[in-house]
C-alpha positions as CSV (number, residue, x, y, z in Angstrom):
1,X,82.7,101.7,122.2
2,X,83.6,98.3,122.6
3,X,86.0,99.2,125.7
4,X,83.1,101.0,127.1
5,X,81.0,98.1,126.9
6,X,83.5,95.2,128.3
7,X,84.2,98.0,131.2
8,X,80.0,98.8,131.7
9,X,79.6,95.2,131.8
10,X,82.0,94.7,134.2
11,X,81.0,97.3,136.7
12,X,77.7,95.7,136.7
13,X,79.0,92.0,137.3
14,X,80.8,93.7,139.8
15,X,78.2,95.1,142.0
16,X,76.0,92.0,141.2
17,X,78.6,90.4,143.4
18,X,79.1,92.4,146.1
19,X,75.2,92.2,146.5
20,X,75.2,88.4,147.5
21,X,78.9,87.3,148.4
22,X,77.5,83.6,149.0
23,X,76.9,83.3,145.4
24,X,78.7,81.3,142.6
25,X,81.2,83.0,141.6
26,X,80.3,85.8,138.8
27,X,83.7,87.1,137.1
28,X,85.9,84.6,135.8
29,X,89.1,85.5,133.7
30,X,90.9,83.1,131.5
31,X,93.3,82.4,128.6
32,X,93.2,80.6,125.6
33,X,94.9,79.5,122.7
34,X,93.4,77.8,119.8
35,X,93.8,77.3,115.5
36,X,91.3,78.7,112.7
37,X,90.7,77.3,109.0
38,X,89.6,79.5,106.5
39,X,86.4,78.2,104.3
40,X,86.9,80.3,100.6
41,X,86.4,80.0,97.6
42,X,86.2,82.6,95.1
43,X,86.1,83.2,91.6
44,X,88.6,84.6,90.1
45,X,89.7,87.9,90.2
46,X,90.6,89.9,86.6
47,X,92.9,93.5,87.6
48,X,92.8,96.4,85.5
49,X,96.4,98.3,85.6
50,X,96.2,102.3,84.8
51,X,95.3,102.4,80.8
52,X,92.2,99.8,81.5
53,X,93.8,96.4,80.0
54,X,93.7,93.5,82.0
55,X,96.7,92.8,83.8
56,X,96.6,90.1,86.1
57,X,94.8,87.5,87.0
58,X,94.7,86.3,91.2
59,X,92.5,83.3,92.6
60,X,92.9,82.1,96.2
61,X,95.0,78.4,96.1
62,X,95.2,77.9,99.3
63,X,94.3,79.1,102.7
64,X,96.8,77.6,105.5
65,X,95.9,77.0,109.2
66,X,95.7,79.9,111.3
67,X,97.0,80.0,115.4
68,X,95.8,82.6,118.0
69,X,96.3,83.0,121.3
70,X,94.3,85.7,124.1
71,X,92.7,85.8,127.2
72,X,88.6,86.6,127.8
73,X,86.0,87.7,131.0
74,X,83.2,85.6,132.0
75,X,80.1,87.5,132.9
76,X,77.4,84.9,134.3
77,X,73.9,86.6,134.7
78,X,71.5,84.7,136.7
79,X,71.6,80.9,136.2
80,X,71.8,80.4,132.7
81,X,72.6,84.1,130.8
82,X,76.4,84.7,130.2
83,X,78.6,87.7,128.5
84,X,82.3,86.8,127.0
85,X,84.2,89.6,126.2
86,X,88.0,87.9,124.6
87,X,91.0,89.7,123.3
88,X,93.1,87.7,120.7
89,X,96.5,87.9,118.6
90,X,96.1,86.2,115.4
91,X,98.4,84.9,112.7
92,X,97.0,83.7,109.3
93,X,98.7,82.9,105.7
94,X,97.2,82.8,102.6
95,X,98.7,81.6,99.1
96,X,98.1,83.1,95.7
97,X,98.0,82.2,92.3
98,X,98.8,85.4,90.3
99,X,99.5,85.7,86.0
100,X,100.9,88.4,85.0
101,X,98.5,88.2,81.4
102,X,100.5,90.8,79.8
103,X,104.4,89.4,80.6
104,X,104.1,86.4,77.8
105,X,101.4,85.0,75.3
106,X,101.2,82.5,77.8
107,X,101.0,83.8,81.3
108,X,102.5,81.3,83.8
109,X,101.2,81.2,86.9
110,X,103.0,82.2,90.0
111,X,102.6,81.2,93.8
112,X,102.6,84.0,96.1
113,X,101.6,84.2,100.0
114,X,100.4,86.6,102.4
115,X,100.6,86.5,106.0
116,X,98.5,88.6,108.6
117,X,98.5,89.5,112.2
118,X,95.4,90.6,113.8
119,X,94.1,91.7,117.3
120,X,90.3,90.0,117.6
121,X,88.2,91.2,119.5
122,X,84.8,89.6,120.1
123,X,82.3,89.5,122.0
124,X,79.7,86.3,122.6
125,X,76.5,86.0,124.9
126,X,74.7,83.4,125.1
127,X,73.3,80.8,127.8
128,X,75.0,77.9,129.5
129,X,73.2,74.8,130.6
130,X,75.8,72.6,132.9
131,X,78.7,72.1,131.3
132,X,77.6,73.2,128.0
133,X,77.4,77.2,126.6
134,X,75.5,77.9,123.6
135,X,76.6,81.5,122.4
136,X,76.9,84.0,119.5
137,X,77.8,87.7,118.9
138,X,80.1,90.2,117.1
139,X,83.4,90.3,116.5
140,X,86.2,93.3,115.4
141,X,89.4,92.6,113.6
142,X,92.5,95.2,113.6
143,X,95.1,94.5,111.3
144,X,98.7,94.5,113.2
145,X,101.0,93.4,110.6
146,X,101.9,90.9,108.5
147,X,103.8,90.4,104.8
148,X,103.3,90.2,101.4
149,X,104.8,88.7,98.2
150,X,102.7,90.7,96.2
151,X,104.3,93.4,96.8
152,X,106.8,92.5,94.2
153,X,104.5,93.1,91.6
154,X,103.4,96.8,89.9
155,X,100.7,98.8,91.5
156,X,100.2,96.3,94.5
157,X,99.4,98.6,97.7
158,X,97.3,97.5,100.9
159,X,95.1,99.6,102.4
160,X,93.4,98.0,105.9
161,X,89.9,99.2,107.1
162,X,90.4,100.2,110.9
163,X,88.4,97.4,112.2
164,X,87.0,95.0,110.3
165,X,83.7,93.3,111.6
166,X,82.2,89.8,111.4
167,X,79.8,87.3,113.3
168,X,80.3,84.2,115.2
169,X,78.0,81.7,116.5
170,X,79.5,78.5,118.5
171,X,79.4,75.5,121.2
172,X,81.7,75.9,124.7
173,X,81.7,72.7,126.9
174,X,83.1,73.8,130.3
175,X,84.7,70.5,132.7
176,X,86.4,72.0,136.0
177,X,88.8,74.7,134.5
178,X,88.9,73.5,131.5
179,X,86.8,75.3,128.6
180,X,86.5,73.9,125.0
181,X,85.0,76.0,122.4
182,X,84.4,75.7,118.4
183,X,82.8,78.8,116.6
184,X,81.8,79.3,113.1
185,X,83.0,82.7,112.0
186,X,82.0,85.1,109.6
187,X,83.0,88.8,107.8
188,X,80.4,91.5,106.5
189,X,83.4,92.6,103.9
190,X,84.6,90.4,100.7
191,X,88.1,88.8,100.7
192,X,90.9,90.7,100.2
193,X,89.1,94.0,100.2
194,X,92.4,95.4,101.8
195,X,93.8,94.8,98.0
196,X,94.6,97.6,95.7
197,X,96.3,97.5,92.2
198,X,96.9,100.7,90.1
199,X,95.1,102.7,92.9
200,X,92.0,100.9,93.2
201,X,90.7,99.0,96.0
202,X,89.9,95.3,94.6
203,X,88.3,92.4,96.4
204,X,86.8,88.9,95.9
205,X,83.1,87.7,95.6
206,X,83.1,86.3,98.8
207,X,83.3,86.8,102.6
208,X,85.8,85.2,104.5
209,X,84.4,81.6,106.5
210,X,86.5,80.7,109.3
211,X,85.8,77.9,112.0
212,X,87.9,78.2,115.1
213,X,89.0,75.2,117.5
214,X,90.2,77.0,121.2
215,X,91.0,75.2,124.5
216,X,91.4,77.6,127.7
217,X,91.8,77.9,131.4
218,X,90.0,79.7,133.6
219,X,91.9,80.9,137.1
């Protein structure tokens, strides 16, 4: 669906064009590369292993800097209206604090970490005034890869959604080629719902924050 509409999109910028060559430029492609930081936090979260008894205990300690890197369409509609359609690779890391409340009579916590890769795809509209874009829209994340220190520990599994979806809203200033853009970034699923211990899916009390810093070109 989302191919669909980037391509529908397109086809109509495309013919837009054609209708008044003298125009300002309508279609612009670009790439871009930015870092992410990821606003959580949680309460804790209590795991029940097979027989019911608390087994561990996991909070979020940190969560590191994230890069991506991608490329994105401009669609301009009339004088002010504008479609942005991007594509993204994204790498993020988070660390762990996990006790194992059933190793000792005093569990001792432990620092683990967890790395993703994701392709992001969303998709802003919005309006631009000079230099200046106001925008806001949808956006789909599909897990690519990534690794896990959890894994060392009994009845850790992941299990990723297909595509996970979220919201941004966010500022673009645009000088010659240059395009700077912040967005505030949000997801309609908990943290770490890709979690499961013992064969149950487990997740945080939160949604995952995110605000995004990105400088690109456009050609």
């Amino acid at each position: 669906m989302l191919v669909l509409l980037i391509a529908s999109t397109a086809s109509f910028a495309q013919k837009k064009n054609k209708k008044n060559s003298k125009d300002q430029k309508k279609v612009k492609f670009g790439i871009r590369a930015g870092i992410s930081t990821t606003d959580i936090d949680p309460s804790d979260l209590f795991i029940l292993n097979a027989e019911n008894t608390q087994r561990y205990k996991l909070n979020v300690k940190d969560a590191q800097y994230g890069m991506n890197i991608g490329m994105f369409m401009h669609f301009q509609q009339g004088k002010n209206f504008f479609i942005r359609p991007e594509l993204h690779i994204n790498s993020t890391r988070t660390d762990y604090e996990i006790q194992d409340l059933l190793r000792t009579s005093t569990p001792i916590a432990e620092t683990v970490m967890e790395s993703y890769h994701n392709i992001s795809m969303p998709i802003n509209m919005g309006f631009k005034m000079g230099p200046i874009r106001i925008q806001g829209g949808a956006i789909g994340n599909y897990h690519i890869g990534g690794r896990s220190d959890l894994k060392a520990y009994e009845g850790y599994a992941q299990n990723f959604n297909g595509v996970d979806l979220g919201w941004q809203l966010g500022i673009g200033l645009d000088i010659w080629k240059i395009n700077l853009d912040w967005k505030y970034e949000g997801a309609f699923n908990n943290y770490g719902d890709h979690m499961e211990f013992f064969e149950n899916r487990v997740a945080f009390d939160e949604g995952e924050k995110q605000m995004k810093l990105a400088v690109g070109w456009t050609f």
